[in-house]
C-alpha positions in Angstrom: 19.1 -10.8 12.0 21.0 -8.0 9.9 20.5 -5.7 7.1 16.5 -5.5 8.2 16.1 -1.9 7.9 14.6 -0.9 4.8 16.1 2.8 4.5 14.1 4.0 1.2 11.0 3.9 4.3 10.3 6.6 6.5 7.8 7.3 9.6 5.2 9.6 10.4 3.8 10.2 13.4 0.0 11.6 13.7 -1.1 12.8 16.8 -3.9 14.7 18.9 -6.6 14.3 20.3 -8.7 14.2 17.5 -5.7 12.0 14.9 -7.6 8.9 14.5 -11.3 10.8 13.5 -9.1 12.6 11.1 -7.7 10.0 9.6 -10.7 8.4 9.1 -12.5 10.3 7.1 -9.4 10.2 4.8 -8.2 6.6 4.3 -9.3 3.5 2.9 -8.8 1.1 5.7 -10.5 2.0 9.6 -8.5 3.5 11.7 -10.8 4.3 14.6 -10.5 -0.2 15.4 -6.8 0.0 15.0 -5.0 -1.8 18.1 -1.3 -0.8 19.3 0.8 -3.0 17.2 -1.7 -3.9 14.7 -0.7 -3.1 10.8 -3.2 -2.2 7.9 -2.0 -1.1 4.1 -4.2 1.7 3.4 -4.2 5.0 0.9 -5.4 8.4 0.2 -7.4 8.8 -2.6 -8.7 11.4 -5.0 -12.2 12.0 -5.3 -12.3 10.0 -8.4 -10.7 6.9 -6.5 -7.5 7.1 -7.9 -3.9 6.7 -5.4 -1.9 9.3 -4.6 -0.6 7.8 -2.3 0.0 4.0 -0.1 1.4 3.4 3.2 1.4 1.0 6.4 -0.8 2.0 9.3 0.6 1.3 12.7 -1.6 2.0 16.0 0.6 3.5 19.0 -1.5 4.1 21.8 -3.7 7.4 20.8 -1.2 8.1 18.1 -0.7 6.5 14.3 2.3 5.6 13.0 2.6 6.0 9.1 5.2 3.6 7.7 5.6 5.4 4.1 7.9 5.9 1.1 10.8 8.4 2.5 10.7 10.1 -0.6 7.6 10.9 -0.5 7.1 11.7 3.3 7.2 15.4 3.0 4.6 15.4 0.0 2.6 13.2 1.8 2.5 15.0 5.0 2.0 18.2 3.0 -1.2 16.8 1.7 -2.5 15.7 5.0 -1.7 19.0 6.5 -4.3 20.6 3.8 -6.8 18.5 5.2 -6.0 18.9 8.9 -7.9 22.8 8.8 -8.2 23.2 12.7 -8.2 19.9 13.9 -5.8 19.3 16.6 -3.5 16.6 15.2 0.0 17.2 14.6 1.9 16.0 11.6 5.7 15.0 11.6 8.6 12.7 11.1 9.4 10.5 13.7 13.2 9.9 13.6 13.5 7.7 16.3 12.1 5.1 14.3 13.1 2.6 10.7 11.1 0.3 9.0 12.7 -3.6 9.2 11.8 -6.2 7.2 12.6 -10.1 7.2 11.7 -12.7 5.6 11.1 -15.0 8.5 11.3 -13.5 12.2 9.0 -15.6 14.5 8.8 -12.7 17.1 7.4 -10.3 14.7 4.5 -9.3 12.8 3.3 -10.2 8.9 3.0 -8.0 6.1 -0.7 -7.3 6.4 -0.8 -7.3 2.7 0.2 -11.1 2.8 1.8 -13.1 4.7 4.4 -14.0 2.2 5.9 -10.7 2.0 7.2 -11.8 5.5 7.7 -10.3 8.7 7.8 -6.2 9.3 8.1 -4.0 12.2 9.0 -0.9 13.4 12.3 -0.4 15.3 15.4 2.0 15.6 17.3 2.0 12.8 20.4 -0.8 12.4 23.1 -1.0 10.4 22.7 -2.3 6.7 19.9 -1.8 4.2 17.2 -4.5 3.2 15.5 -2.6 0.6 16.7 -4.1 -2.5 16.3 -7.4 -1.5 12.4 -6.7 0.0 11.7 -5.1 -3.4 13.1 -8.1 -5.4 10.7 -10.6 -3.0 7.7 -8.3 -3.0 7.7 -8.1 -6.8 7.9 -11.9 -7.2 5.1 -12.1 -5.0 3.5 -9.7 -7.4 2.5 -6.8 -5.3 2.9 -3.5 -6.0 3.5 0.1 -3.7 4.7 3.2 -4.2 4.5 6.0 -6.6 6.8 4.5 -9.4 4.2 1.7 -9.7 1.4 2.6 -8.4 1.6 6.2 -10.2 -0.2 8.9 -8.6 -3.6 10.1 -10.0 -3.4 7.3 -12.5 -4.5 4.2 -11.3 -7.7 3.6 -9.8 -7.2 1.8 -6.0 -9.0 -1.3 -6.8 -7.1 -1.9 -10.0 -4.1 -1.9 -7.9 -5.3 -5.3 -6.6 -6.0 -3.3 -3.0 -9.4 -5.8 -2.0 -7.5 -8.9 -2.5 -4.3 -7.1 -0.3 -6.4 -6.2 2.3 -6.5 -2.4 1.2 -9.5 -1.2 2.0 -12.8 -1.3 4.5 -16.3 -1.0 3.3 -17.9 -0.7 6.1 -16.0 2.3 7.5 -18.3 4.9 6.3 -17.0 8.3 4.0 -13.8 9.1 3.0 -12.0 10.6 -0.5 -12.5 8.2 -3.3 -15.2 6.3 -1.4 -18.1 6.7 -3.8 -16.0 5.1 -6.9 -14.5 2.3 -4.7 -17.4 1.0 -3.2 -19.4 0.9 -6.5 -16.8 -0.9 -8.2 -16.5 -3.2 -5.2 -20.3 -3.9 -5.2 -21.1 -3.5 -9.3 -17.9 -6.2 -9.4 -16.7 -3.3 -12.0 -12.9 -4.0 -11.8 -11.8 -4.7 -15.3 -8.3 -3.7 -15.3 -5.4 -5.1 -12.8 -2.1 -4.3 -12.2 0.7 -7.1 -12.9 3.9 -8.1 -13.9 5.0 -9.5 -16.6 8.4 -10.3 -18.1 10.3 -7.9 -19.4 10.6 -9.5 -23.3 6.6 -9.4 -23.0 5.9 -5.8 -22.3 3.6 -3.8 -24.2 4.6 -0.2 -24.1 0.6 1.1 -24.3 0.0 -0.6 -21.0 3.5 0.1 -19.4 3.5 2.0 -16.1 6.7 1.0 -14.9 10.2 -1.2 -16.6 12.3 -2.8 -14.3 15.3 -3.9 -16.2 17.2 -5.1 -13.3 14.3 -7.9 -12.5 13.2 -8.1 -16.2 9.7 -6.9 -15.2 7.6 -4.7 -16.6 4.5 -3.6 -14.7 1.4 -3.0 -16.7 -2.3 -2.4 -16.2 -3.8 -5.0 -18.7 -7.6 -5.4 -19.0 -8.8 -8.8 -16.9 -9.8 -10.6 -20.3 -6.3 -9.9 -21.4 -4.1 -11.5 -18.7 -2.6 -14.9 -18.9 -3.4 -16.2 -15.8 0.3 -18.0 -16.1 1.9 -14.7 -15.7 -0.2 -14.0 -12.0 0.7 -15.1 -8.2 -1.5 -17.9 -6.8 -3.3 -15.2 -4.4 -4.5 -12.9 -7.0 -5.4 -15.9 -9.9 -7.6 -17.1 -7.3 -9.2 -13.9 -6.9 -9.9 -13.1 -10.4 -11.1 -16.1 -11.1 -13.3 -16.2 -8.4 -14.6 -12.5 -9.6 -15.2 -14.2 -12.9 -17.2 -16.9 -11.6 -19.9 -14.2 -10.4 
């Protein structure tokens, strides 16, 4: 395999004795079960429920490895410094390792958003860059990262389509934005969800993102308002199965 290493990705490694407790009383997914090599999308919230920001868990013995957007690492590992107070975790870049992504690679793991999205890992750097083409397949797949779609403050986690992509635990007891989450979850409150639709479609009111270059534009329409033709099998399923309750 070539051009696997998606270079608009960065790493950041958590550690410390007390990492993992810190983390989760932070992030949407539990960290405390996470095994070395396992995956799990997951975000920081704000008190309201709303992302700041998405990323890939990885587990690494004691350690966590953060598979994130490079540009916004530093932000990112700003914000979980505030939090860290006198815990004794450490927060950095780990250079020594890329993000890869294929399509198909038997010998590695899936997307743990879906298995669709194909096959990612975490590895030193190669030569090449897969990003454009791993955007290009994740947006015809419909799913959505990162703060140019996602926003930040703007959207609310579960209108991101996070349940249905795996996104979040409710189980895992406290952590920022849990209170709105969960009673969406439960109250079956989602009414708004993020899609794509093509470009000669958009409506500018609902607009968070235009993508010219894929003739998408990414839009946070109320449920009733979707056409169901414009959504990936995975999430029509899922709203209509939200719809049936």
């Amino acid at each position: 395999m070539t051009d696997t290493t998606l270079t608009d990705r960065a790493v950041l490694r958590i550690s410390g004795e007390e990492a993992r407790p810190f983390l989760q009383g932070l992030l949407t997914r539990d960290v405390l079960t996470l095994k070395d090599g396992e995956a799990r999308w997951t975000a920081l919230l704000t008190p309201q429920g709303k992302a700041l920001f998405d990323f890939i868990l990885w587990g690494d013995e004691g350690d966590i490895l953060i598979d994130c957007e490079a540009a916004q690492a530093d932000a990112l590992a700003k914000r979980l410094t505030i939090y860290r107070l006198r815990r004794k975790v450490v927060i950095a870049r780990d250079e020594s390792l890329a993000v890869h992504w294929a399509i198909d690679a038997a010998d590695k793991p899936r997307d743990p958003r879906l298995p669709e999205l194909g096959a990612r890992w975490l590895a030193p750097a190669s030569d090449g860059d897969a990003s454009a083409a791993f955007r290009a397949h994740r947006l015809s797949l419909g799913v959505f990262e990162g703060a140019a779609e996602l926003g930040q403050d703007q959207i609310l986690w579960l209108e991101t389509n996070a349940e249905e992509l795996h996104g979040v635990d409710y189980d895992k007891g406290c952590y920022v934005g849990q209170e709105n989450t969960a009673r969406m979850h439960y109250r079956n409150k989602v009414n708004r969800r993020l899609v794509a639709v093509p470009l000669e479609r958009a409506d500018e009111k609902r607009q968070r993102a235009a993508l010219p270059d894929l003739n998408l534009s990414i839009e946070l329409q109320r449920v009733e308002a979707i056409d169901p033709a414009t959504l990936p099998a995975w999430l029509a399923t899922a709203i209509a199965a939200q719809a049936a309750e």
